[in-house]
C-alpha positions as CSV (number, residue, x, y, z in Angstrom):
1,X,-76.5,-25.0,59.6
2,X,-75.6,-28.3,60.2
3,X,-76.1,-30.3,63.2
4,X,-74.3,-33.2,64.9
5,X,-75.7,-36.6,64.7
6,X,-76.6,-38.7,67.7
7,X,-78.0,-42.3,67.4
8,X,-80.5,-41.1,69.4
9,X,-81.7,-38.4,66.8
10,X,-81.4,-34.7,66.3
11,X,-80.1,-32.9,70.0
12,X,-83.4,-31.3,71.7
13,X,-81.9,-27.9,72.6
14,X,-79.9,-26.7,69.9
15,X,-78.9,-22.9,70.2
16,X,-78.4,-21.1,67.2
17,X,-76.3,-18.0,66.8
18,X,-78.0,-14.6,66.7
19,X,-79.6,-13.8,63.5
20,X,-80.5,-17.5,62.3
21,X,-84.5,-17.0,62.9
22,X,-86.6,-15.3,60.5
23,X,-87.9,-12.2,61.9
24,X,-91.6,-13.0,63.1
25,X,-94.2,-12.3,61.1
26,X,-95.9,-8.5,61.9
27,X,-99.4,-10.3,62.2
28,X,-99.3,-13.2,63.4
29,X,-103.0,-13.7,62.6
30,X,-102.2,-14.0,59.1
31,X,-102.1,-17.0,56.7
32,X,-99.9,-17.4,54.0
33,X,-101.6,-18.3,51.0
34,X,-99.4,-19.9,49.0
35,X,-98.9,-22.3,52.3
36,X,-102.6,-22.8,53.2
37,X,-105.3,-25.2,51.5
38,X,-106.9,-22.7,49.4
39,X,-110.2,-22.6,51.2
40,X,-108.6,-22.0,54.7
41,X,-109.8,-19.0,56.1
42,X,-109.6,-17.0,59.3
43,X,-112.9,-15.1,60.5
44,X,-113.2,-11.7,62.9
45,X,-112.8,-13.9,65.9
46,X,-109.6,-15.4,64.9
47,X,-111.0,-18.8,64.0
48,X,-109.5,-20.8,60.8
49,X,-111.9,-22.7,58.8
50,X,-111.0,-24.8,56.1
51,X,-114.1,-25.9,53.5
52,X,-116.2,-23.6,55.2
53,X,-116.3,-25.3,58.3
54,X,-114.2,-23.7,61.8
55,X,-111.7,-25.7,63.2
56,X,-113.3,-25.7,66.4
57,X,-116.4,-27.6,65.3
58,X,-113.8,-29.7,63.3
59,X,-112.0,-30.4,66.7
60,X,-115.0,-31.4,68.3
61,X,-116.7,-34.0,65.6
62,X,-113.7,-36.0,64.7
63,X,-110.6,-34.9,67.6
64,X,-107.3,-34.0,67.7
65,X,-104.9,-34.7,66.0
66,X,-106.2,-35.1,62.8
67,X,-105.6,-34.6,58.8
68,X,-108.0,-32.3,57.4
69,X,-107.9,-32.0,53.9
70,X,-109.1,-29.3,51.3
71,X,-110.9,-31.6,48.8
72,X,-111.8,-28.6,46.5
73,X,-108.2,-27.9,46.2
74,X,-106.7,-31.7,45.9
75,X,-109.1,-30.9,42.9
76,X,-108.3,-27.6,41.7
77,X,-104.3,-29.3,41.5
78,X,-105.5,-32.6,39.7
79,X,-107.0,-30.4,37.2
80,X,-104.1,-27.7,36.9
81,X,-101.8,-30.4,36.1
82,X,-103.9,-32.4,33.6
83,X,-104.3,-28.9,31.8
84,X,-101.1,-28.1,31.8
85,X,-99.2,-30.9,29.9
86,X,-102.9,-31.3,28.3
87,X,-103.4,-34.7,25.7
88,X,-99.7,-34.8,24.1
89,X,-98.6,-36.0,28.0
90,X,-99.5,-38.1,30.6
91,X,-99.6,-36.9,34.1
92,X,-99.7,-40.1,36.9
93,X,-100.3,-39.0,40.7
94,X,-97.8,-40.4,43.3
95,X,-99.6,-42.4,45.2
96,X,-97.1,-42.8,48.3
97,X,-97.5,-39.4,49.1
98,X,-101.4,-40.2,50.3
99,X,-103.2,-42.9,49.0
100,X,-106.7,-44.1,50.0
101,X,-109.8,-45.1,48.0
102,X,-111.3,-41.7,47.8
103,X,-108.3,-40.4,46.3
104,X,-108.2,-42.9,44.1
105,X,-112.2,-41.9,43.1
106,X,-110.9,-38.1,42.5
107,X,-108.1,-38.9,40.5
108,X,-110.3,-40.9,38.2
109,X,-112.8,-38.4,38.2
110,X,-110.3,-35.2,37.5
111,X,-108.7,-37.5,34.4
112,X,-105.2,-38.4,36.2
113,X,-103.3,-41.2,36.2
114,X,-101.9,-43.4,39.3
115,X,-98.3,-44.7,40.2
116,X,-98.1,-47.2,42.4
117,X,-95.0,-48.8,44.3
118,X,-96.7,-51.5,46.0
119,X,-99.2,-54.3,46.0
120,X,-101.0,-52.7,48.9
121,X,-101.1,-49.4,46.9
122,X,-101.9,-51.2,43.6
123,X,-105.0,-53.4,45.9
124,X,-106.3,-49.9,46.9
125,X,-106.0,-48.8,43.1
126,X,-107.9,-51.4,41.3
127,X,-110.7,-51.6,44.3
128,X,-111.2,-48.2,44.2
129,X,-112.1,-48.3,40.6
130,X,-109.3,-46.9,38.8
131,X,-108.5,-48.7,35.3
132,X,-105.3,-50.6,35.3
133,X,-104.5,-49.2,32.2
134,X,-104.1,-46.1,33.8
135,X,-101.6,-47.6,36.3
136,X,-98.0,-47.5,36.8
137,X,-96.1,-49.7,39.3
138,X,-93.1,-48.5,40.7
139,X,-90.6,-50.4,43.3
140,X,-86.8,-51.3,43.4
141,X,-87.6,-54.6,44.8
142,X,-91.3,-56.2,43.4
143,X,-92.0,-58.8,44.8
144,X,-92.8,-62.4,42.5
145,X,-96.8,-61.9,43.4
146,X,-97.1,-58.4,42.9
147,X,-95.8,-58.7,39.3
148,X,-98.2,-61.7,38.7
149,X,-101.0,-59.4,40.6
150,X,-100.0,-55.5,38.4
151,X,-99.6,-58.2,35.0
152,X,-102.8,-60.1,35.6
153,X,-104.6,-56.8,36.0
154,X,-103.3,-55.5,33.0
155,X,-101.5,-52.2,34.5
156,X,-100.1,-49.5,31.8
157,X,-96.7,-49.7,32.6
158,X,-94.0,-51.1,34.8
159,X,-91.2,-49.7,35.5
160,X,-87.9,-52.0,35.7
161,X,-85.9,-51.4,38.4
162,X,-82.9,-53.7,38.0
163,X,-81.5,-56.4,35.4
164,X,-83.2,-58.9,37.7
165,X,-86.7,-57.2,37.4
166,X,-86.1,-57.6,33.2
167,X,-86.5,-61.1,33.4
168,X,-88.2,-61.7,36.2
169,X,-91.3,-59.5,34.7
170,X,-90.8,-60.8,30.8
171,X,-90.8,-64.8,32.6
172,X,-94.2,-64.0,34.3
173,X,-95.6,-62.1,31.4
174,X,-94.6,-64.5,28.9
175,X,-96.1,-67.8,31.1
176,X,-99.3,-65.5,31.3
177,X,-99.6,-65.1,27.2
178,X,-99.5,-61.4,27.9
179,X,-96.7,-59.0,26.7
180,X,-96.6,-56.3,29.3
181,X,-95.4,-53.0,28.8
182,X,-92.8,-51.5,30.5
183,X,-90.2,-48.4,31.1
184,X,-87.0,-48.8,32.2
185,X,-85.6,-46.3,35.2
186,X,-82.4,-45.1,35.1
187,X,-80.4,-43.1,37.2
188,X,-78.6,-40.1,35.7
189,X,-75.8,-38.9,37.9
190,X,-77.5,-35.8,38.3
191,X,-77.8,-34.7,42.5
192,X,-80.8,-32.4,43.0
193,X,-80.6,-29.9,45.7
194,X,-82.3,-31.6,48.1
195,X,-81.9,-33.7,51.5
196,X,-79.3,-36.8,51.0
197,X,-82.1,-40.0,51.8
198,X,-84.3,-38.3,48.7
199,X,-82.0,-37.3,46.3
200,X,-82.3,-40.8,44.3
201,X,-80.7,-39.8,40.4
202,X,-77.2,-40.1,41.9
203,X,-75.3,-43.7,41.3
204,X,-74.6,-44.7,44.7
205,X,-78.4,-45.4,45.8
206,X,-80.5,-48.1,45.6
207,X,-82.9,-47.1,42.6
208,X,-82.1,-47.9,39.0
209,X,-80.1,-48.7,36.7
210,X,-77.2,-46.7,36.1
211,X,-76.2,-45.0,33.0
212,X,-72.9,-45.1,33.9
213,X,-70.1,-48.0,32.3
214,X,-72.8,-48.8,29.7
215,X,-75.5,-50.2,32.5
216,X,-78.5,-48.3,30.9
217,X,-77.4,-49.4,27.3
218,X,-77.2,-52.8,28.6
219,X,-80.7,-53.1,30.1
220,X,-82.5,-51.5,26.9
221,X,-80.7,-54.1,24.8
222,X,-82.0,-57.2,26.9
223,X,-85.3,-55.8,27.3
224,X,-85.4,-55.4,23.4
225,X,-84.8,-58.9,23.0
226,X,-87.6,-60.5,25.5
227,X,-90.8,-61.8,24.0
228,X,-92.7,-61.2,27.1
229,X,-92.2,-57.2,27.6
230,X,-92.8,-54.2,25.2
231,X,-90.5,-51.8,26.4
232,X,-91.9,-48.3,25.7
233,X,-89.8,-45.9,27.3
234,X,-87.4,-44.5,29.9
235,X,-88.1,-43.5,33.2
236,X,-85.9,-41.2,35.3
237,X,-86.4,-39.3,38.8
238,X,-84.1,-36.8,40.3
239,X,-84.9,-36.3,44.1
240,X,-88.2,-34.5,46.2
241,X,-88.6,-31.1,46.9
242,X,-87.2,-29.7,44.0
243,X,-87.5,-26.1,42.9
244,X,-84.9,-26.0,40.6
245,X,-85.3,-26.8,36.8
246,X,-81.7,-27.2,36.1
247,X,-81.7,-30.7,37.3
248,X,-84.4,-31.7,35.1
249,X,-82.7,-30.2,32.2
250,X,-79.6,-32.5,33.0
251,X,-81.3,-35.5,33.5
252,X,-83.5,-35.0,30.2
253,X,-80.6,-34.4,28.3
254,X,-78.7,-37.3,29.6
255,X,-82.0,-39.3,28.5
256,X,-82.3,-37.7,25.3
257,X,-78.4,-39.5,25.1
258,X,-79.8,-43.0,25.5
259,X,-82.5,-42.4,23.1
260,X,-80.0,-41.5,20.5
261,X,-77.5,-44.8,21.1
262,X,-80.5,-47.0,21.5
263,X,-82.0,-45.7,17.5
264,X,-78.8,-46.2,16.2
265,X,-77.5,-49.3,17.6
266,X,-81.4,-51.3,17.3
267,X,-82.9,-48.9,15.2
268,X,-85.9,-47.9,17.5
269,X,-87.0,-44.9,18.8
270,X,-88.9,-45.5,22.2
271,X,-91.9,-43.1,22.2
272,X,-92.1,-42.3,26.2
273,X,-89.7,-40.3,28.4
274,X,-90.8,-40.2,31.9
275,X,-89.1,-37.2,33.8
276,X,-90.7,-38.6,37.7
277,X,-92.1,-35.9,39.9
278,X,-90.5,-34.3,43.1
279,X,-91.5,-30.8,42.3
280,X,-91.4,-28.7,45.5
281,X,-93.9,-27.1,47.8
282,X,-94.0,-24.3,50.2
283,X,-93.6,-25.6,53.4
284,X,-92.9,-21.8,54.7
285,X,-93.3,-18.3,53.4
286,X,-90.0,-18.7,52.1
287,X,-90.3,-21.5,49.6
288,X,-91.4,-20.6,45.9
289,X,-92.8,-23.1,44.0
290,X,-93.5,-23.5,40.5
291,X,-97.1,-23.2,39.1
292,X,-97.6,-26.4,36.9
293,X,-98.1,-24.6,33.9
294,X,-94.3,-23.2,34.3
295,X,-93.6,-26.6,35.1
296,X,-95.2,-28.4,31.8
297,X,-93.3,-25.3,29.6
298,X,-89.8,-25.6,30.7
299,X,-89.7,-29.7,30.9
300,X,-91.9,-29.5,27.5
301,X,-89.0,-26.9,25.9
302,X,-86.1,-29.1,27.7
303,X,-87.5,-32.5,25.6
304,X,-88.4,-30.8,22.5
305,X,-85.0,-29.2,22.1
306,X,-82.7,-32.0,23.5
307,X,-84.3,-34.3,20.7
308,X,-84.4,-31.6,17.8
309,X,-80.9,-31.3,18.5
310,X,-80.1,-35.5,18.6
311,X,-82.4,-35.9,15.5
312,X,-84.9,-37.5,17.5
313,X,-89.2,-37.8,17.8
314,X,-89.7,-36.0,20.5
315,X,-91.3,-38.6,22.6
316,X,-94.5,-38.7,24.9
317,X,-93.4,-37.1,28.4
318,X,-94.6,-38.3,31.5
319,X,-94.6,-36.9,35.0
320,X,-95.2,-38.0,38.5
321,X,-96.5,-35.4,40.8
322,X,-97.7,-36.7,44.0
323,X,-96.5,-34.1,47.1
324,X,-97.2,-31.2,45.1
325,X,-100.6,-31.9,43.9
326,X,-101.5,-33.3,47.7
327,X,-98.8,-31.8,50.4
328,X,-100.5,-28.2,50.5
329,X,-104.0,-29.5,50.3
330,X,-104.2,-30.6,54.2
331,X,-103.2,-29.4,57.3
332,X,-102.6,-31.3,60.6
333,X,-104.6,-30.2,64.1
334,X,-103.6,-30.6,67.2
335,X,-104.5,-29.6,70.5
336,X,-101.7,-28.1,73.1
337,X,-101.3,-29.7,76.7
338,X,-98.5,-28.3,78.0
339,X,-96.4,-24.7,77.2
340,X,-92.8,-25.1,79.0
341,X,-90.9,-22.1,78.8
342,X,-86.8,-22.5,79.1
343,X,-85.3,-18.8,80.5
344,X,-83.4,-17.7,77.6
345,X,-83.9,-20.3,74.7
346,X,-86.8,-20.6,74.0
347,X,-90.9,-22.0,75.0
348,X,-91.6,-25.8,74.1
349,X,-95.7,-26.2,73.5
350,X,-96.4,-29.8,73.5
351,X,-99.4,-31.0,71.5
352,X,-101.4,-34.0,71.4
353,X,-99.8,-35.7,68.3
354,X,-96.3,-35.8,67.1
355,X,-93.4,-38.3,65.5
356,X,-96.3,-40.8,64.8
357,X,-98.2,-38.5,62.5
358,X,-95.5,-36.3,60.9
359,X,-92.2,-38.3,60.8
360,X,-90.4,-36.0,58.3
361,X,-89.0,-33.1,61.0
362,X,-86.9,-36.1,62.8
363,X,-86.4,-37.7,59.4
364,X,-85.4,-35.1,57.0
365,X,-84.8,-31.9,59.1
366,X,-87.9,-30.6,57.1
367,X,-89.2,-27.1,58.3
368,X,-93.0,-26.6,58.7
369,X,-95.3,-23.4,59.8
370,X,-97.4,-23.4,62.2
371,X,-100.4,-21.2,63.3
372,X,-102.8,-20.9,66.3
373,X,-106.2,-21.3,64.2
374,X,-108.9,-21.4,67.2
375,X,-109.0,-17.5,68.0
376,X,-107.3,-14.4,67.5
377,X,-104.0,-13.1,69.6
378,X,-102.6,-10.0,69.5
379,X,-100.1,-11.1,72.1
380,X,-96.0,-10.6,71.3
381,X,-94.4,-13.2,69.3
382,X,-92.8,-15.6,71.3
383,X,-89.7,-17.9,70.0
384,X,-91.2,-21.9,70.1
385,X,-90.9,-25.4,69.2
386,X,-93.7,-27.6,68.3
387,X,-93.2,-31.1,69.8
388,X,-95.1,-34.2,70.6
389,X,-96.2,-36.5,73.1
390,X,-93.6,-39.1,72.4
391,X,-90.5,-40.5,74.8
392,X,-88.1,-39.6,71.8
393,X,-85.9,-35.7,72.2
394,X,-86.2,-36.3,68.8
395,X,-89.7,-35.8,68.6
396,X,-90.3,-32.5,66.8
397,X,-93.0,-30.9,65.1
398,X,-91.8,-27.4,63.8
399,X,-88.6,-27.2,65.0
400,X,-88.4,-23.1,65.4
401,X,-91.3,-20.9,64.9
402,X,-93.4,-18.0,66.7
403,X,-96.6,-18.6,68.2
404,X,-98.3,-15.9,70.3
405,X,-97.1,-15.6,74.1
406,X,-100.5,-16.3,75.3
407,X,-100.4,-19.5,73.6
408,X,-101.7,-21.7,76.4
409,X,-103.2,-25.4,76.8
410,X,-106.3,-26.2,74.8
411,X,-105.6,-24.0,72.3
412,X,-105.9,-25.3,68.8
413,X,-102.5,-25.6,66.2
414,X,-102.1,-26.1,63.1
415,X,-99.7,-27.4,60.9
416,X,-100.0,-26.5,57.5
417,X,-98.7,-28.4,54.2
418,X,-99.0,-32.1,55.7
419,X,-100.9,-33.7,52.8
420,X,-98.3,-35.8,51.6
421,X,-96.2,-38.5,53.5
422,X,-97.5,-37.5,56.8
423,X,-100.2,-40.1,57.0
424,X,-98.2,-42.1,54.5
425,X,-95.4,-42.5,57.0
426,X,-97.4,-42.3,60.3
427,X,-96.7,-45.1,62.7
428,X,-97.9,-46.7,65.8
429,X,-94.8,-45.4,68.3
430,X,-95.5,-45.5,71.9
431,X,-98.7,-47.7,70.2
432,X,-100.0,-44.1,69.4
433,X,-103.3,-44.5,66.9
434,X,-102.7,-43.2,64.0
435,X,-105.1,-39.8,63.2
436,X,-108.0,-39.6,60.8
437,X,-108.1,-37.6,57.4
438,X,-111.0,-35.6,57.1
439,X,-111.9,-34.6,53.9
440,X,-113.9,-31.0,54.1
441,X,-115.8,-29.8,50.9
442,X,-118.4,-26.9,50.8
443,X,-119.3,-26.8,54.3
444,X,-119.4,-30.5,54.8
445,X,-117.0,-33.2,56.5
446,X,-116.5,-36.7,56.1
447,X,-114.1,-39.4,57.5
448,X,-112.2,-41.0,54.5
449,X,-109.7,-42.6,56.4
450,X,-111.0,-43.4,60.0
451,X,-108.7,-42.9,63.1
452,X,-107.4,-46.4,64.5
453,X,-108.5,-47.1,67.7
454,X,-106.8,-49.4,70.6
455,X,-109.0,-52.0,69.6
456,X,-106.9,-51.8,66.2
457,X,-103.8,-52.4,67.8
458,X,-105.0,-54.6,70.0
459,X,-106.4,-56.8,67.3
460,X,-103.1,-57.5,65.3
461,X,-101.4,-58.3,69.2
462,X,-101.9,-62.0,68.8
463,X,-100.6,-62.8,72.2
């Protein structure tokens, strides 16, 4: 249901009308799979352990909050993806879902490719070893020196953003001796079922260039005629949290479209068609999402028969998945401080992190499990919402959930599915320190991004 909007964020006490909650869960002890890191486990005692290591020695060594990530699985997903679109496709990682310079190692290692939006992202890239043939560099707004940076490293592929960018990357290429390839993104008019602020293949948003009045057609023909660009295909993305193929099929036939006009008016068949990512993830028991082999298939069929029926090559596909290779691979723990029951609504448990490590509740309205993962309860269910340390209402973790009535301070949560854009979008609000991520791997832990410390924040305060 819909909520009213304040400028001060989402109200802190909605009541909804009988019947809105999903029933609670007949254990409460037990994990979803399909919404856990694949190695999380919960023992006799009731204690979670992800990578074969408990939470509660986890807790200790590095402190609350903190990322914890399932490196086996970000592994396991690299290589399910690679294998499904196999050689005749190309499969880049997301990088602003999570990016650091082990990632970047793993990617390398597993065979995928990287997409960057950013010259901090394409710095961490290119130190971290990954070839910059193997990099794509996103952004609606690229900044002079981070073309010169992605064409002086030689990166795969940019991806034009705007009639601006055409020139602006061909000048730069072309004063460099280099010809630099690149994809055009359009956007399709297609609106995926999604929240509004990621739904991006709709015209009125700030990414693209529209196929709509001729825009599309346009671009391609000035690209075509600039020495200092080799324009090899045609980017498109839909929106985030997708679980619907329908929107894929509209958008690939759209592209298929502008394919077509652009053989017969130049006579040249581009030989890339990048379909983005934003495949979904289960967030909750009752999200489905698509295995990537189902995914390759049906985009895979959608191509092949949208350019068998415009007399077309079918071209090289691309993809971009970034939250559903990384998003169920980690989980965020915190540490409760305070459990405030309200008589008749519900009970509020404060933990130790909030807003500044998971954004996307307040952002997007997402919806998140949550679990207590340092023993075992057989206490009722009791109605609850997760919430932060913050001075913001708006400060919410998991916005409705059941935890077990005994739920009480010191008691360890977790928040499951918070691989991708939590740490991406953390901040320093209320000058909170942004948590570590942890990666865990056959019953050993290692820092891979450390957690900032007030000396951190205290050494960018000039004075």
């Amino acid at each position: 249901m819909s909520r009213s909007a304040h400028p001060a964020g989402p109200r802190h006490a909605d009541v909804y009308p009988e019947g809105h909650y999903t029933a609670p869960a007949d254990d409460l002890n037990a994990l979803d799979e399909k919404v856990w890191a694949r190695t999380v486990r919960r023992n006799e005692e009731g204690v979670v352990s992800v990578g074969g290591i408990e939470v509660t020695r986890l807790a200790e060594e590095f402190g609350t909050p903190a990322y914890l990530l399932d490196e086996a699985d970000f592994r396991a997903r690299c290589r399910a993806w690679a294998d499904a679109f196999g050689t005749e496709a190309d499969v880049f990682y997301a990088g602003k879902a999570f990016l650091s310079r082990a990632v970047v190692r793993w990617l390398k290692e597993e065979g995928l490719n990287l997409d960057v939006c950013s010259g901090g992202e394409l710095t961490t890239a290119l130190d971290a070893g990954m070839p910059a043939e193997r990099i794509a560099f996103h952004g609606n707004n690229k900044s002079t020196e981070e073309i010169v940076r992605a064409v002086e490293a030689g990166v795969g592929r940019i991806v034009l953003d705007s009639f601006q960018e055409i020139v602006r990357v061909a000048h730069i290429a072309h004063e460099r001796g280099r010809r630099q390839r690149v994809q055009i993104r359009v956007t399709v008019g297609v609106e995926a079922h999604t929240h509004e602020f990621i739904a991006t293949a709709h015209e009125d948003q700030k990414f693209g260039i529209a196929l709509a009045g001729g825009q599309a057609a346009e671009a391609v023909r000035r690209a075509l005629k600039l020495d200092g660009i080799e324009l090899i295909g045609i980017h498109s993305h839909i929106g985030s949290q997708i679980f619907d193929m329908a929107g894929f099929e509209v958008s690939a036939r759209r592209v298929v479209q502008l394919l077509a006009e652009v053989r017969d008016e130049h006579g040249v068949e581009l030989p890339e068609i990048d379909l983005g990512g934003g495949l979904g993830i289960a967030y909750t028991s009752e999200d489905d999402p698509r295995e990537p082999h189902h995914i390759a298939k049906s985009l895979t069929e959608i191509v092949t028969r949208e350019c068998e029926s415009a007399n077309l090559r079918t071209p090289r596909i691309s993809v971009e998945p970034g939250r559903a290779i990384v998003g169920p691979t980690a989980f965020t723990l915190y540490e409760v401080g305070t459990v405030k029951p309200l008589e008749g609504l519900r009970t509020y448990v404060s933990v130790d992190g909030g807003m500044s490590d998971n954004i996307r509740t307040a952002l997007y309205d997402a919806e998140y499990s949550v679990a207590l993962v340092s023993r075992r309860s057989d206490a009722e269910p009791m109605l609850v919402r997760v919430v932060g340390k913050h001075c913001e209402s708006g400060d919410i973790l998991v916005r409705d959930a059941f935890l077990p009535a005994d739920t009480a301070p010191g008691d360890l949560l977790a928040v499951p599915a918070t691989g991708a854009y939590c740490r991406s979008m953390a901040s320093n609000y209320n000058h909170a320190c942004r948590p570590p991520v942890v990666a865990v791997k056959d019953g050993a832990a290692r820092v891979i991004v450390r957690r900032e410390t007030e000396e951190d924040l205290l050494r960018l305060d000039v004075g």
